[in-house]
ZAZA-251250 format. One record per atom (N, C-alpha, C): residue number from 1; residue in one letter; atom name; x negated, y negated, z negated. Coordinates in steps of 0.05 Angstrom, whole numbers. Layout:
+-----+---+----+--------+--------+--------+
!   k ! r !  a !   east !  north !     up !
+-----+---+----+--------+--------+--------+
! NUM ! a ! CA !      X !      Y !      Z !
...
+-----+---+----+--------+--------+--------+
This chain:
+-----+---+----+--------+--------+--------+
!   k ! r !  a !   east !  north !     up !
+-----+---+----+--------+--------+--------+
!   1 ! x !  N !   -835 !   -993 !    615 !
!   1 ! x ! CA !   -860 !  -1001 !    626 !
!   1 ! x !  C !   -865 !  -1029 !    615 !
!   2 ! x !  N !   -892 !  -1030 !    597 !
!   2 ! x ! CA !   -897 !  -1060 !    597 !
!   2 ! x !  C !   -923 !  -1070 !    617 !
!   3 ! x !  N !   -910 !  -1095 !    613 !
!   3 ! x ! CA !   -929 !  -1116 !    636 !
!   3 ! x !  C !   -951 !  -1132 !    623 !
!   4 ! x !  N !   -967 !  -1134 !    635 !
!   4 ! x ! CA !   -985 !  -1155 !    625 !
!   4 ! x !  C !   -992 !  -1166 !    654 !
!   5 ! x !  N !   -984 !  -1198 !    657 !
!   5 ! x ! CA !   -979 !  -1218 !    681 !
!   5 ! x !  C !  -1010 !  -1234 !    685 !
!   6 ! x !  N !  -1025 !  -1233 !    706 !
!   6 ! x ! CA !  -1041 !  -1257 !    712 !
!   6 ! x !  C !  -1033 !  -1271 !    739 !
!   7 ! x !  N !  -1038 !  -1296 !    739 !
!   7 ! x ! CA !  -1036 !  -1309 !    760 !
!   7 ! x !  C !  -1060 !  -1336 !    761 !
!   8 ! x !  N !  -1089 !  -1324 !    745 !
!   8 ! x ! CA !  -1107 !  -1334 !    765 !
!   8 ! x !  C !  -1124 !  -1321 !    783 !
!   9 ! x !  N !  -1126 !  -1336 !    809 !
!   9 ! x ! CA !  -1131 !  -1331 !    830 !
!   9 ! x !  C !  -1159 !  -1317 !    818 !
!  10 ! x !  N !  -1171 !  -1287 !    833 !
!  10 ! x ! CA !  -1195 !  -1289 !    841 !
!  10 ! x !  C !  -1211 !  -1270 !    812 !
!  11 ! x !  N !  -1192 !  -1267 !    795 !
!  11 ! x ! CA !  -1201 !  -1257 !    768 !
!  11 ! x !  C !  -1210 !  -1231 !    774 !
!  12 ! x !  N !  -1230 !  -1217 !    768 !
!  12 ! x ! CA !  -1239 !  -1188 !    774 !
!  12 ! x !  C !  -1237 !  -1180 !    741 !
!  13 ! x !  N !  -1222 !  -1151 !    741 !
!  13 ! x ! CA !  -1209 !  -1134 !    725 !
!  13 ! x !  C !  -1229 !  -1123 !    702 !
!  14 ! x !  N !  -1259 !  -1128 !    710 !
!  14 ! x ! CA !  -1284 !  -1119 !    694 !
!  14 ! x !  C !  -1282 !  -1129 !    681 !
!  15 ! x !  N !  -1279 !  -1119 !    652 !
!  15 ! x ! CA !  -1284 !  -1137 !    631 !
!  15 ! x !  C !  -1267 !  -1159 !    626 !
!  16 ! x !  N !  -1251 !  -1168 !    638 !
!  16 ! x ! CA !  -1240 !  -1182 !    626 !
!  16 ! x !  C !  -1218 !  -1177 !    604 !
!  17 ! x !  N !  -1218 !  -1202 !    585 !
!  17 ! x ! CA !  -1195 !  -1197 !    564 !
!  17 ! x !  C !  -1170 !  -1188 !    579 !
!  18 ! x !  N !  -1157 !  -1205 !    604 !
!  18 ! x ! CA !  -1135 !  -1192 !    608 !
!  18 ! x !  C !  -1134 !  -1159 !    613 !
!  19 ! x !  N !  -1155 !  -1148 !    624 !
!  19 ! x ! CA !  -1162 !  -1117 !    631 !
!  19 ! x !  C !  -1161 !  -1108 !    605 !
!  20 ! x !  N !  -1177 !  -1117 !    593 !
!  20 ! x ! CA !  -1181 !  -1107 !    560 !
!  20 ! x !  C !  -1158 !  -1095 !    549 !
!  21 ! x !  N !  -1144 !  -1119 !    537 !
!  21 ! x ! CA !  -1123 !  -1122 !    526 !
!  21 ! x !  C !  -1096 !  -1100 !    535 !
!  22 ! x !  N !  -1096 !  -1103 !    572 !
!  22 ! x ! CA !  -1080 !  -1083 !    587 !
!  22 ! x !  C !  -1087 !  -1048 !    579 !
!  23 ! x !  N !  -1102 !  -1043 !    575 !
!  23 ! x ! CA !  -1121 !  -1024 !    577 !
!  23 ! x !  C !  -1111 !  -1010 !    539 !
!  24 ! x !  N !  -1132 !  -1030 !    522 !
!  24 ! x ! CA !  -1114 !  -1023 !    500 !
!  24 ! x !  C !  -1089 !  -1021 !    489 !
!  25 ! x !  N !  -1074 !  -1037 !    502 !
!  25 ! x ! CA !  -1042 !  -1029 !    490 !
!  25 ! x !  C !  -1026 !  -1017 !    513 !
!  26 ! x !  N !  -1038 !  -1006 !    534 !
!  26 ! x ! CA !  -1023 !   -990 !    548 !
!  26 ! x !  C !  -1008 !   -996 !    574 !
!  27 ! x !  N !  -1015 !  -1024 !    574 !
!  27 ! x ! CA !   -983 !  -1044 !    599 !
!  27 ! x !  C !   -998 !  -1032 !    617 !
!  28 ! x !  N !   -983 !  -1051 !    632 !
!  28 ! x ! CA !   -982 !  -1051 !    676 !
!  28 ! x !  C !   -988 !  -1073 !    675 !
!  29 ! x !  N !  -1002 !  -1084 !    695 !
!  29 ! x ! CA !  -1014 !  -1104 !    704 !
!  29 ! x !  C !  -1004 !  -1117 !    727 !
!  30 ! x !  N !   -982 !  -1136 !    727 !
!  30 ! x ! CA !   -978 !  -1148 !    753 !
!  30 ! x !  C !   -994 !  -1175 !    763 !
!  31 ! x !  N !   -986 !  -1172 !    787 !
!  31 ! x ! CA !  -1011 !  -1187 !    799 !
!  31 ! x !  C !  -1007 !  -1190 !    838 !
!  32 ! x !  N !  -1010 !  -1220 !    840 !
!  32 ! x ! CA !  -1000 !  -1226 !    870 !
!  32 ! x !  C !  -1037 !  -1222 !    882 !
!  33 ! x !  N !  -1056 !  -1215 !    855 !
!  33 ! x ! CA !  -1087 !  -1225 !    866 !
!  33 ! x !  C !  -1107 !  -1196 !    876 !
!  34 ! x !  N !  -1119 !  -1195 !    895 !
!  34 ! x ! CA !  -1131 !  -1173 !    907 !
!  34 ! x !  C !  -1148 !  -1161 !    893 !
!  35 ! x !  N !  -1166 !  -1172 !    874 !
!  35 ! x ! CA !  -1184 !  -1157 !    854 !
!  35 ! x !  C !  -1172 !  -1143 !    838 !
!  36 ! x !  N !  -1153 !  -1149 !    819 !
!  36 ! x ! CA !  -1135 !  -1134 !    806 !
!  36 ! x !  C !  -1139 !  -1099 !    810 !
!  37 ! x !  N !  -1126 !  -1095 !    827 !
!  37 ! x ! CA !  -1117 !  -1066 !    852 !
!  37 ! x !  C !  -1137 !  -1058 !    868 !
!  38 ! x !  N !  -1165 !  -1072 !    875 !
!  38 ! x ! CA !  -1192 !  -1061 !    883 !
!  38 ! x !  C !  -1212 !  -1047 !    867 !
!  39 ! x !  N !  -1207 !  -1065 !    838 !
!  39 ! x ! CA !  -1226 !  -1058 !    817 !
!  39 ! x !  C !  -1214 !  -1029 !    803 !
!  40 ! x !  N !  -1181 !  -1028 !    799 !
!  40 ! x ! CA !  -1170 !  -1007 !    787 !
!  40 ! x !  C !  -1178 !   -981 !    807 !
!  41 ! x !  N !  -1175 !   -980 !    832 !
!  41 ! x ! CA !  -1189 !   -965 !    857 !
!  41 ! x !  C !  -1210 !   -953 !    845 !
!  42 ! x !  N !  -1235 !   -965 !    838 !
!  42 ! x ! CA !  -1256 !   -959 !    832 !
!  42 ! x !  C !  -1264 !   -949 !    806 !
!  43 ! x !  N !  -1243 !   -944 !    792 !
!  43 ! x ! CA !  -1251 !   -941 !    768 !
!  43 ! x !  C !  -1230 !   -914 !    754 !
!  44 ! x !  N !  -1235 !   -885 !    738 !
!  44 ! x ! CA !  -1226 !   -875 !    739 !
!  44 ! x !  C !  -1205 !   -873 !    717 !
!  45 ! x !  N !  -1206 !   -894 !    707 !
!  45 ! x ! CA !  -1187 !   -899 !    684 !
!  45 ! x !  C !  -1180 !   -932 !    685 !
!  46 ! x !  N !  -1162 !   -940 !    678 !
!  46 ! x ! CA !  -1144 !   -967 !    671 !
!  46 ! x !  C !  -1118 !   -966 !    665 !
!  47 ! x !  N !  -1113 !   -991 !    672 !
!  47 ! x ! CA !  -1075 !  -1001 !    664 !
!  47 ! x !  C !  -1073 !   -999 !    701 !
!  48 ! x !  N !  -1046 !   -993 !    705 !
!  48 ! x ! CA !  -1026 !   -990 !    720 !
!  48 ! x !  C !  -1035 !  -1017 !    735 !
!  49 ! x !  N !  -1040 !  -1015 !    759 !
!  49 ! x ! CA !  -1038 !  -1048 !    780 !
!  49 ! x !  C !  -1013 !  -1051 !    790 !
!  50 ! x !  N !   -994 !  -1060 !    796 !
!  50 ! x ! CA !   -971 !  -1074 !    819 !
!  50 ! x !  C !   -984 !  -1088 !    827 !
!  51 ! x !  N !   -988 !  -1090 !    848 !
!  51 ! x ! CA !  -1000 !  -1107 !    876 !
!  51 ! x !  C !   -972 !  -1126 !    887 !
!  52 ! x !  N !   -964 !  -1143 !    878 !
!  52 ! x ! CA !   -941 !  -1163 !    894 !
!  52 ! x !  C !   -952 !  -1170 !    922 !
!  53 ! x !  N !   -951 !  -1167 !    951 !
!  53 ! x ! CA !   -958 !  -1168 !    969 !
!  53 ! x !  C !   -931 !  -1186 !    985 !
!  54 ! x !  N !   -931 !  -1220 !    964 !
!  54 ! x ! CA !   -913 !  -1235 !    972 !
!  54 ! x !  C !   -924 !  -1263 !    976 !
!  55 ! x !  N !   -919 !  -1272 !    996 !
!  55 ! x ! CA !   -929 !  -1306 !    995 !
!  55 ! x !  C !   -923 !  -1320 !    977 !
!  56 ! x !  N !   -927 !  -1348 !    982 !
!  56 ! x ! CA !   -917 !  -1364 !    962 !
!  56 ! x !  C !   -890 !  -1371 !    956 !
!  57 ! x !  N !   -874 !  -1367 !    942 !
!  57 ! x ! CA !   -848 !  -1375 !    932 !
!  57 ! x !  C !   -837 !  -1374 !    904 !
!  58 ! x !  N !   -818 !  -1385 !    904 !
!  58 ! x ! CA !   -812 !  -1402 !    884 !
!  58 ! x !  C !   -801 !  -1365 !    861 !
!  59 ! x !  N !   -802 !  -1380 !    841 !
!  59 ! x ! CA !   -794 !  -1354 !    821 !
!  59 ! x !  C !   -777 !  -1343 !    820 !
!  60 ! x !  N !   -748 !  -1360 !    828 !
!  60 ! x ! CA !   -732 !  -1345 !    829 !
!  60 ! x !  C !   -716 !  -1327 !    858 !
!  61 ! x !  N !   -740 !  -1343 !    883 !
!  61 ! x ! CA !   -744 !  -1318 !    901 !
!  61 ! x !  C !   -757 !  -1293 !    903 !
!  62 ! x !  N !   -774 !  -1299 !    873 !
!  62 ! x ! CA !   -793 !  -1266 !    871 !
!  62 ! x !  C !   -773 !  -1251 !    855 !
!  63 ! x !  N !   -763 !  -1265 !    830 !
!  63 ! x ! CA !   -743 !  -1248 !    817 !
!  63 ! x !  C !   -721 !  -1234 !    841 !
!  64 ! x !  N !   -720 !  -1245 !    859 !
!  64 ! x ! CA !   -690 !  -1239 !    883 !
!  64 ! x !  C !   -707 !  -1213 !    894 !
!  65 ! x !  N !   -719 !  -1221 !    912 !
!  65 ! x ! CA !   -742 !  -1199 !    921 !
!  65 ! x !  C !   -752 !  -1178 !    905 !
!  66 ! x !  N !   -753 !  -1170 !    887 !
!  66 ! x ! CA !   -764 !  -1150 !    867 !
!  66 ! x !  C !   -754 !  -1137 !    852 !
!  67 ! x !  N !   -726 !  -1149 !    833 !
!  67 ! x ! CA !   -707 !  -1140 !    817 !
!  67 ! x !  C !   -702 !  -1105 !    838 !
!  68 ! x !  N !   -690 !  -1111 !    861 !
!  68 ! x ! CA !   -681 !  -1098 !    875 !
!  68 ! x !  C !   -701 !  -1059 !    867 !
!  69 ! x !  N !   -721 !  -1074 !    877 !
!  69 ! x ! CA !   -750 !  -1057 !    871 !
!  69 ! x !  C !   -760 !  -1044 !    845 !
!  70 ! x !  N !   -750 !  -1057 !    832 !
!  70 ! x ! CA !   -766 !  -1043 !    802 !
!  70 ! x !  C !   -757 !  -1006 !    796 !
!  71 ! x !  N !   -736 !  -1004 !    804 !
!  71 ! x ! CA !   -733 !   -974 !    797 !
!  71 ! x !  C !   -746 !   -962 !    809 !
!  72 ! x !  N !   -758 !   -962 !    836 !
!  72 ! x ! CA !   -773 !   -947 !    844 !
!  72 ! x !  C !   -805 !   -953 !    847 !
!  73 ! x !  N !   -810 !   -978 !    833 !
!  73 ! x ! CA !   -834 !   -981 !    819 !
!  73 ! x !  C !   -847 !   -966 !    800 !
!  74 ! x !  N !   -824 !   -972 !    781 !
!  74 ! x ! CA !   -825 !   -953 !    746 !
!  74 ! x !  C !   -829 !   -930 !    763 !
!  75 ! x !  N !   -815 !   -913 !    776 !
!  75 ! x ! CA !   -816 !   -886 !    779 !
!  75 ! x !  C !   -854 !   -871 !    791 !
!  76 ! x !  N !   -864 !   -891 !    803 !
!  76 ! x ! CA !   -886 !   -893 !    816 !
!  76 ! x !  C !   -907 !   -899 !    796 !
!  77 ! x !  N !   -900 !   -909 !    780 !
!  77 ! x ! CA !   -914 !   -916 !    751 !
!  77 ! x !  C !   -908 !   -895 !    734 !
!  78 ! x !  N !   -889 !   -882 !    728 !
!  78 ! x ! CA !   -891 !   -856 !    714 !
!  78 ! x !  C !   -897 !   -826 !    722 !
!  79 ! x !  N !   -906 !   -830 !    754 !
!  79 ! x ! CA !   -903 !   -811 !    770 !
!  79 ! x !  C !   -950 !   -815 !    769 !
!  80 ! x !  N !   -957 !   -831 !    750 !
!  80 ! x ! CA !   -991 !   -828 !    755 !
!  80 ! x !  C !  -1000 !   -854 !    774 !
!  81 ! x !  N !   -985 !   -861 !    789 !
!  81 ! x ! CA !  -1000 !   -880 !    812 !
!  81 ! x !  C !  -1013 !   -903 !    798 !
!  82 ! x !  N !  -1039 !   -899 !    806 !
!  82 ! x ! CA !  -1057 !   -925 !    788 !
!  82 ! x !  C !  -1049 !   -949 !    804 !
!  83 ! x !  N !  -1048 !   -952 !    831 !
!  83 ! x ! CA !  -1035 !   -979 !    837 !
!  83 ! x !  C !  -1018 !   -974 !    854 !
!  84 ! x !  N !  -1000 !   -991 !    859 !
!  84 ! x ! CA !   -975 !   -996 !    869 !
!  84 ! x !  C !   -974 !  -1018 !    881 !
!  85 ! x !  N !   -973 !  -1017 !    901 !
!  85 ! x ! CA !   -977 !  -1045 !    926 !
!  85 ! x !  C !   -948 !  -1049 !    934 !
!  86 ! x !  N !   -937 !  -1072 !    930 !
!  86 ! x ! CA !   -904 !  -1080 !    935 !
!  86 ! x !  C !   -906 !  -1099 !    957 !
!  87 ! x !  N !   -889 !  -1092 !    978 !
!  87 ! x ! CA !   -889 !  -1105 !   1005 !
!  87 ! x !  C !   -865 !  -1112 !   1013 !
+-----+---+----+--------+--------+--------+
């Protein structure tokens, strides 16, 4: 599974280069931001959303928190699910 990462706040998935770009080469789109995973909702084709549904912390508490998670991410991602909300 590849990723393509945003972390500005508030970015809507229309059109943008990061959507773009996701879209043409195929990634997943991670993302702690709510438009991301609303806009993919609405639309019947895109890149893969992960929804991180984590406060603020430091990186190597998200790496701690998530590592754990990824296999049954991937599987959810190869199993069709346009988004994937991680809690």
């Amino acid at each position: 599974m590849r990723l393509s990462t945003s972390s500005k706040s508030g970015c809507a998935m229309r059109m943008t280069p990061r959507r773009e770009y996701a879209v043409r080469e195929g990634t997943t789109v991670l993302t702690k931001d709510e438009d991301f995973p609303a806009q993919r909702l609405r639309e019947p084709y895109g890149p893969t959303v992960i929804w991180l549904r984590v406060g603020n912390c430091s990186r190597a508490a998200l790496v701690c928190w998530l590592t754990p998670l990824l296999a049954s991410i991937e599987a959810l991602g190869e199993a069709g699910e346009s988004v994937i909300e991680v809690r």
